[in-house]
N, C-alpha and C positions, 0 to 999 in steps of 0.2 A: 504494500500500500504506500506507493510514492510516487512522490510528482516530478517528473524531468522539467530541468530548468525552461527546454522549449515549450511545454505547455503551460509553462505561466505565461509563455505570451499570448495562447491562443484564450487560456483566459479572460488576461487583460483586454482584448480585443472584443470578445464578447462582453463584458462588462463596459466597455466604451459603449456598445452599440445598445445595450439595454439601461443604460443609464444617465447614458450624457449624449444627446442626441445634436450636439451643436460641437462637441470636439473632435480632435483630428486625431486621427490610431496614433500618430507618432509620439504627438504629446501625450495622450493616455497610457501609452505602452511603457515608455520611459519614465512615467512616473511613477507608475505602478511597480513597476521595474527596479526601479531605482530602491522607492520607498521599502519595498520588502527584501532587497539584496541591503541594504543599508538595515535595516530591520534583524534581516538573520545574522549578519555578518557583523556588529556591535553588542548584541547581546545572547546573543548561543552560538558561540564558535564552530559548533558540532552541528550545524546545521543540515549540512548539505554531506551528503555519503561521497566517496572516491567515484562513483557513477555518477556525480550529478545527479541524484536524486535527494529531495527535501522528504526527511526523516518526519515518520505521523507525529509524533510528542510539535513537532516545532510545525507543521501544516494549523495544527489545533490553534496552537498560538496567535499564530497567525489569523486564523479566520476570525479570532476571538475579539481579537484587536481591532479587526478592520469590519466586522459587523456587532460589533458592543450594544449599542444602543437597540440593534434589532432582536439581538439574540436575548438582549431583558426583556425586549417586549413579548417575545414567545413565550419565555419565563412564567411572565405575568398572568397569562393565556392559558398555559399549558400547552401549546400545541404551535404549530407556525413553520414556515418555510425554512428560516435560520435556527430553529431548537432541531427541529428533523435534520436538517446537516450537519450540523455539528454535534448530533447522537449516533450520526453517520460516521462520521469522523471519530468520535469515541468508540466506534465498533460494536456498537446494538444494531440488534440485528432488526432486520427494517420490521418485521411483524408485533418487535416489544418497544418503537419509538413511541405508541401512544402511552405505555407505562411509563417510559423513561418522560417523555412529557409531564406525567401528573404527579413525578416525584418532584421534576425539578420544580414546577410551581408551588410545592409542599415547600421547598428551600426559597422561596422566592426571599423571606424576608433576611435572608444572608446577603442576595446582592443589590438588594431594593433600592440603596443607599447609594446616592452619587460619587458618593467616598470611594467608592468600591472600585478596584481596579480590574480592567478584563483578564487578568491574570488570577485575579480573587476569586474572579466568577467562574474561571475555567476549575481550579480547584475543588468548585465545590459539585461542580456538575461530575467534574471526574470522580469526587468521592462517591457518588453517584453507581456509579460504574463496580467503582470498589467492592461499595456495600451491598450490590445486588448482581453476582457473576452471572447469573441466569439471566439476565439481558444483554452479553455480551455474544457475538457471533465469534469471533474468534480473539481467545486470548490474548496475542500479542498484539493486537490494535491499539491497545491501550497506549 
């Protein structure tokens, strides 16, 4: 479960096209680009494997960061596009994501708090994970 550096740009490109409908792929790709090679490469050295590929612990992070705000709002919900990705990303398997949804809402008042950092919030979803292995599809996703 890893991402080759070339498909973060086919990424970037669709996240240009579905979200900034007035920018140019060049500038979207290079900042995106930018922002998350400057992102893994300042604060988890270990990012990227000798293949070029970005390690799942550090993809989590990442998504964690750059969809915060959506990912509490799922939270809050129970349910939502960015809680189901990122219980994707944590390795539930996709038939126990409405479970994993209605735990994380049970934790909601852990990251409720503006205080809270997307790395706060990542831990507490992951203990998530921890405390209920029977919603994991496979072990080492985690």
């Amino acid at each position: 479960m890893a991402v080759r550096r070339t498909e973060l740009l086919g990424i970037a490109v669709v996240a240009c096209g579905l979200f900034a409908g007035a920018c140019t792929v060049t500038e979207s790709v290079k900042g995106t680009l930018d922002n998350i090679t400057d992102f893994t490469s300042s604060t988890t050295p270990g990012a990227w494997s000798q293949d070029g590929l970005l390690r799942a612990e550090h993809r989590q992070i990442i998504f964690a960061t750059y969809n915060y705000e959506s990912v509490k709002r799922d939270i809050a919900r129970g349910e939502g596009e960015h809680l189901a990705s990122l219980a994707t990303l944590l390795g539930v398997a996709e038939n126990r994501s409405q479970e994993f949804g209605l735990l994380a809402q049970a934790r909601y008042t852990e990251v409720e708090s503006p205080k809270t950092s997307p790395e706060e919030m990542l831990t507490s979803m992951r203990a998530i994970v921890r405390d209920h292995p029977e919603l994991v599809l496979v072990a080492d996703a985690r």
